[in-house]
VOGU-3710 file (C-alpha; in Angstrom, 3 decimals, decimal comma):
1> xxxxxxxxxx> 0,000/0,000/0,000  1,251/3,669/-0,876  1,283/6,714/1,048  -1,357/9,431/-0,801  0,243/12,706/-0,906  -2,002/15,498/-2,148  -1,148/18,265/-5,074  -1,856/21,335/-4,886  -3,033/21,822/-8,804  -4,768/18,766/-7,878
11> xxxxxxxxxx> -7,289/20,117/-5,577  -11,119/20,898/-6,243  -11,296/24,231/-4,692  -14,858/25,093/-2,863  -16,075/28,661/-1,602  -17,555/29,067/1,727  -19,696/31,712/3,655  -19,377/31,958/7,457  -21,928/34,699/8,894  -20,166/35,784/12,365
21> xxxxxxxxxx> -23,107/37,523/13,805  -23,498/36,613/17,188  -20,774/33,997/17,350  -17,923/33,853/19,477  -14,647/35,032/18,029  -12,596/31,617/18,621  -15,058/29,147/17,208  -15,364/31,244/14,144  -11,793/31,364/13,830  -11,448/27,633/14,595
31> xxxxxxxxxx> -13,984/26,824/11,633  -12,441/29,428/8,999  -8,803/27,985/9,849  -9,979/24,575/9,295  -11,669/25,379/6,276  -8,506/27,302/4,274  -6,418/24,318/5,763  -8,409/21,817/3,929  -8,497/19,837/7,556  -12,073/19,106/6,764
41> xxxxxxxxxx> -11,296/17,136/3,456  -9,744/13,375/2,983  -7,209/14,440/1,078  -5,847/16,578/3,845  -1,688/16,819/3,571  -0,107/18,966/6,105  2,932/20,097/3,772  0,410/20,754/0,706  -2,465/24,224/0,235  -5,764/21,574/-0,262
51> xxxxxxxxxx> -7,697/24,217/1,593  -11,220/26,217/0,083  -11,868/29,713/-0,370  -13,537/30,907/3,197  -15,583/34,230/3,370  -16,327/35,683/6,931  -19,358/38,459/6,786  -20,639/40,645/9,955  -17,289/40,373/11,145  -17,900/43,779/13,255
61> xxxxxxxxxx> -20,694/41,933/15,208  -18,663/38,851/16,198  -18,900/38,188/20,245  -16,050/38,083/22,795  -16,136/36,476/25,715  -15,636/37,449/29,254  -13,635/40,834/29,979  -11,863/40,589/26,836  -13,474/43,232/25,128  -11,606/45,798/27,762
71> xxxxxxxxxx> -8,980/43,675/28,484  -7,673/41,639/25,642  -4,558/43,807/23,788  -3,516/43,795/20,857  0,246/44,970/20,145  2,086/46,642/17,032  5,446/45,120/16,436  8,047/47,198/18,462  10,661/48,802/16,528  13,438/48,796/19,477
81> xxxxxxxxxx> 12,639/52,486/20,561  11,383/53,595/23,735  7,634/54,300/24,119  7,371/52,629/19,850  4,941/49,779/20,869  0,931/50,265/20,237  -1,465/48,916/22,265  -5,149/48,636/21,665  -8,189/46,736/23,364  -10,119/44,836/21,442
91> xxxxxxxxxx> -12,908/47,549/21,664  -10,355/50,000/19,922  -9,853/47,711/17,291  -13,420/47,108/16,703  -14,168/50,992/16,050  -11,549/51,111/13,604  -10,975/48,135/11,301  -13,308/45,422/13,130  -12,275/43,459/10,151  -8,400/42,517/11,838
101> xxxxxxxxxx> -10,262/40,570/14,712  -11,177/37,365/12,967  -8,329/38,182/10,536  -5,703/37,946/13,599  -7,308/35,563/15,258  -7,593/33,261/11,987  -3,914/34,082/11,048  -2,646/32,916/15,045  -3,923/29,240/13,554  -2,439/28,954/11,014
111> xxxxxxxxxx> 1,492/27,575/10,240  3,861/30,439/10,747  6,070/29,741/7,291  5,387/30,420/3,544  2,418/27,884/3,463  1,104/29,621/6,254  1,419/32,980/3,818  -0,133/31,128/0,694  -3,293/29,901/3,058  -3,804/33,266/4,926
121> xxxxxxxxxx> -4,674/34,564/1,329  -7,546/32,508/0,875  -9,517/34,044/3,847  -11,831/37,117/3,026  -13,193/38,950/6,167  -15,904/41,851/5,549  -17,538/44,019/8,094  -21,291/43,929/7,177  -23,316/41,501/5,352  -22,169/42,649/1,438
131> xxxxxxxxxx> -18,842/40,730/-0,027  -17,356/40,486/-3,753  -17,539/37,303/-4,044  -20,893/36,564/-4,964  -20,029/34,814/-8,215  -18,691/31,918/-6,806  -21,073/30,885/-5,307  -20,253/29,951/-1,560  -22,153/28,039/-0,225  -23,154/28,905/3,871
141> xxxx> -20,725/27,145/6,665  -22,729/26,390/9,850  -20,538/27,506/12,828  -20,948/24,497/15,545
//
């Protein structure tokens, strides 16, 4: 019997719609980083992009849990200077580009090398309940 190794021209690549209203921030991410992984399909090889096309709408009404809405930070990368590093709450974030949430969050789950890179790309994250991408039909994700 021989090992099955995926390829990446190979793959039959799917679009997806996950609505964020009202969900919590983690299990949305969780679902989305599965889904531009390609963890949910059988032909799932960890050194190979066999992911789908994952689009995340109402991402400005996506739910925290807890405290971390005033106590959750988010920091800019330092550039070795005193006083040079930016901190914002995640209530700070959500004024200005509530977009970055699931974007970060989605990113933190994903491998931290050029694959990582390639998959990130796949993810589209919109603010309100309008997206591009209406063409490709995606079909609607159910967040467990």
């Amino acid at each position: 019997m021989k090992t099955f190794s995926a390829k990446a021209q190979d793959v039959n690549r799917q679009w997806w719609v996950i609505d964020a209203k009202d969900q919590v921030l983690g299990q949305v991410a969780v679902a989305a980083a599965n889904l531009i992984r390609g963890k949910t399909r059988p032909i799932f090889t960890p050194h190979v992009d066999t992911g789908d096309f994952v689009v995340v709408i109402n991402a400005d009404k996506v739910r925290v849990t807890g405290k971390k809405e005033q106590q959750k930070i988010y920091t800019s990368k330092r550039g070795g200077f005193i006083g040079n590093q930016k901190v914002e709450t995640v209530e700070k974030v959500r004024q200005r580009r509530p977009e970055l949430l699931v974007h970060r969050a989605v990113k933190g789950m994903v491998p931290h090398n050029r694959l990582g890179n390639a998959i990130i790309t796949k993810l589209k994250v919109y603010a309100g309940e309008e997206h591009p991408h209406v063409a490709q039909n995606p079909k609607p994700f159910a967040v467990a």
